[in-house]
N, C-alpha and C positions, 0 to 999 in steps of 0.2 A: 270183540271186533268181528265182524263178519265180513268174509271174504266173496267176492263173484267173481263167478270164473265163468265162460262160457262153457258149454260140451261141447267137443271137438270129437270126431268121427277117428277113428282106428284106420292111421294114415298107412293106406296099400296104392300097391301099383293099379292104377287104373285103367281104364278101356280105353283113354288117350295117352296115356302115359309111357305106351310101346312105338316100338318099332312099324314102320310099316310094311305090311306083309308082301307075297311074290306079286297079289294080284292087285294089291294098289301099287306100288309102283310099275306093273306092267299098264293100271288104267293114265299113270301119271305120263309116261313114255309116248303111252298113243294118243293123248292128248294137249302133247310137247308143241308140235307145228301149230297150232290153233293157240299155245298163248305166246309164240315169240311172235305171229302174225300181230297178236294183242298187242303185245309191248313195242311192236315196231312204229303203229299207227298211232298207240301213245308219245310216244316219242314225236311224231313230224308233229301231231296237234300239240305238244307243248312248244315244240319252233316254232307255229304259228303263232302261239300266244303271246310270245316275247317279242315280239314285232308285227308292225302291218304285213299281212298275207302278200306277198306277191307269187306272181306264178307258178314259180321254183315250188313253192311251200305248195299251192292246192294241187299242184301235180303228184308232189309225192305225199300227203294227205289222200289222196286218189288212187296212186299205187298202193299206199299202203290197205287203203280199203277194199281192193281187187283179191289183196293176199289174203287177209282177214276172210272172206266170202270163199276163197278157192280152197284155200285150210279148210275151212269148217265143212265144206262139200265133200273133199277127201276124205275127211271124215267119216262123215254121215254115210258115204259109201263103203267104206271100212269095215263100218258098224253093222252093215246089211248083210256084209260077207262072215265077218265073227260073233253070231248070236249063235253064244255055248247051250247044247244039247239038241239044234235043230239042224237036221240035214240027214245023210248018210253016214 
């Protein structure tokens, strides 16, 4: 009788299989505000979805899209101010 096996790889800790390091969770912090903005305006658009839209709902579908925009702004200016190895 013959048997098949597949070959299987010499099971180690992999390059996703850590922790993450000081400076991905410092990238995930300073890019904190830009996805609760995300999730906020997920949020009105699924209220919107579960019923006809009325005002209430595109106002804050609208608010929620001002944050989304002013997040990702702050950001982006952020980022102008902490690009490591440039400057004094």
């Amino acid at each position: 009788m013959k048997h098949i096996v597949t070959v299987q790889a010499v099971v180690t800790a992999d390059v996703f299989d850590r922790e993450p390091t000081a400076a991905e969770l410092d990238a995930i912090a300073y890019e904190m505000p830009v996805i609760r903005a995300e999730v906020e305006l997920l949020d009105a658009q699924i209220i919107a979805l579960d019923r006809t839209p009325n005002e209430v709902d595109a106002r804050r579908i609208r608010r929620a899209r001002r944050k989304v925009l002013a997040a990702r702004l702050a950001a982006a200016n952020l980022a102008t101010i902490r690009i490591p190895g440039v400057g004094a």
